[in-house]
Steps between C-alpha positions, in 0.01 A plus 500: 500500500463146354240629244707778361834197534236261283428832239845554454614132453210468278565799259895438500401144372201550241599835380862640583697183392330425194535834397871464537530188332283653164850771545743244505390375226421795280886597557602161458347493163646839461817375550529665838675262831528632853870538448435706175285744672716511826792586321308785275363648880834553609633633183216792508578560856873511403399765272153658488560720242474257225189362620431216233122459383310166668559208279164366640247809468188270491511312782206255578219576627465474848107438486376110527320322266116434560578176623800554688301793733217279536747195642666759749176687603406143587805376677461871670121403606616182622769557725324823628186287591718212629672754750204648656388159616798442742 
């Protein structure tokens, strides 16, 4: 159970919240806030039949860079090897 805790923590830290953060900032640039796209949710759900297009079709990619996957494959290694010594 603690190794599969230490995969999770591990992966939500090297890989799920820099993905969001590359998001946030692609709508940011985009012009897109979380109030902006709150407010456009509820609107579609008010009335799906005018379903508007996404104003952010090209979303980043949600791959690491080279160096990035190396540092959390690492950090992964690490804490996996540091648990199995307890």
């Amino acid at each position: 159970m603690h190794l599969l805790r230490i995969s999770l923590e591990t992966w939500y830290e090297a890989v799920w919240l820099p993905r969001c953060q590359r998001t946030i900032d692609q709508e940011r640039g985009l012009g897109l806030y979380q109030g902006t796209k709150l407010r456009r949710m509820r609107e579609e759900n008010r009335s799906s039949m005018n379903a508007h297009p996404s104003p952010t079709p090209n979303l980043p990619r949600s791959q690491l860079s080279g160096q990035e996957r190396r540092t959390a494959y690492d950090q992964f290694n690490s804490e996996l090897m540091g648990s199995t010594r307890h």
